[in-house]
N, C-alpha and C positions, 0 to 999 in steps of 0.2 A: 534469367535475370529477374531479379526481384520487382513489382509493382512499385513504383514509385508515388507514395499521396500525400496531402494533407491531413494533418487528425482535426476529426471532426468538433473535437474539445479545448486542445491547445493550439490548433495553425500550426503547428513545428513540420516540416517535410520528413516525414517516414515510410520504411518500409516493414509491413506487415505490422505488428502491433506498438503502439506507442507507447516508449520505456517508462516517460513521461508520467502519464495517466495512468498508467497501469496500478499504480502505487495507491490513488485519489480513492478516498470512501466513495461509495456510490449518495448521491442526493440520496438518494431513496430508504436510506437506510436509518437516517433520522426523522423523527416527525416534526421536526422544523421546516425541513424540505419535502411538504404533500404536492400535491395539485395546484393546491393555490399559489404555492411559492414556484414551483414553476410554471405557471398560464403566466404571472407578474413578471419574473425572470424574464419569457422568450417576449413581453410585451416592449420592458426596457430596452431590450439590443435591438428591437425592430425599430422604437423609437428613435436611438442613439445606436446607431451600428460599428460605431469606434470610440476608443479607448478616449477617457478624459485627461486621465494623466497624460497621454502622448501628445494629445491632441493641443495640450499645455505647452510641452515643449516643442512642436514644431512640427513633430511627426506624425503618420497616416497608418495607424495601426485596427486590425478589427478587433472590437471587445469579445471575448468570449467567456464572461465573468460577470457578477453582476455582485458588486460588491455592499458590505451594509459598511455605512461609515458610523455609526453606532453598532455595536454587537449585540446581535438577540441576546445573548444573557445579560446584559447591560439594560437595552433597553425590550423587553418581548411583543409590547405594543405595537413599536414601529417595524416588525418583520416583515411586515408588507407596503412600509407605507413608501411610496415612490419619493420623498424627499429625503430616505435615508438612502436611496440605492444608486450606485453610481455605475456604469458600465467599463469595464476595463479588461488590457489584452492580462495575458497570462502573468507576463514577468510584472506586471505594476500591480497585481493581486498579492503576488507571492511579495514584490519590496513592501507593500502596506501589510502585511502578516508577516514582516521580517525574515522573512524566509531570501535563502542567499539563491541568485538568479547567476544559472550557468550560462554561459555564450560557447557557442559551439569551437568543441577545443580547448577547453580552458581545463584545470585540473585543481582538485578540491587539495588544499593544502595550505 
């Protein structure tokens, strides 16, 4: 029987590798995202360890996301700056990038 986990990225409960993230650029692959941008990154979610949007509507979710509510290409100043960056879980990443958010079960159509 398979290992049953957590992904270390998205929280989703899986076995063996995450279908999920598997997909995700690596940070590291742009130089938007060096060192600095994640030391800032893991500094947010220690600060704020859940989700602001959940946290909005009522729910207890952990952020594992650290989102810019401006976009470096929009604005490239603020890519660090901690007033643009919000903490959030995966699916309130993907609804502010309009990306369509499955629930387990459901089918794309």
């Amino acid at each position: 029987m398979a290992r049953v986990r957590f992904c270390r990225t998205c929280g989703d409960i899986v076995t063996g590798t995450c279908g999920r993230c598997a997909s995700k650029p690596k940070m590291d692959a742009s130089p938007r995202y060096d060192r600095q941008w994640r030391n800032v990154r893991l500094k947010v979610l220690a600060d704020e360890p859940l989700c602001v949007d959940c946290k909005r509507r009522g729910r207890i979710r952990p952020a594992q996301e650290v989102h810019h509510i401006r976009p470096i290409s929009a604005a490239p100043h603020l890519r660090l700056a901690r007033k643009n960056l919000v903490p959030l879980c995966c699916d309130c990443h993907d609804k502010r990038h309009g990306k369509k958010v499955h629930r387990y079960g459901e089918k794309d159509g």
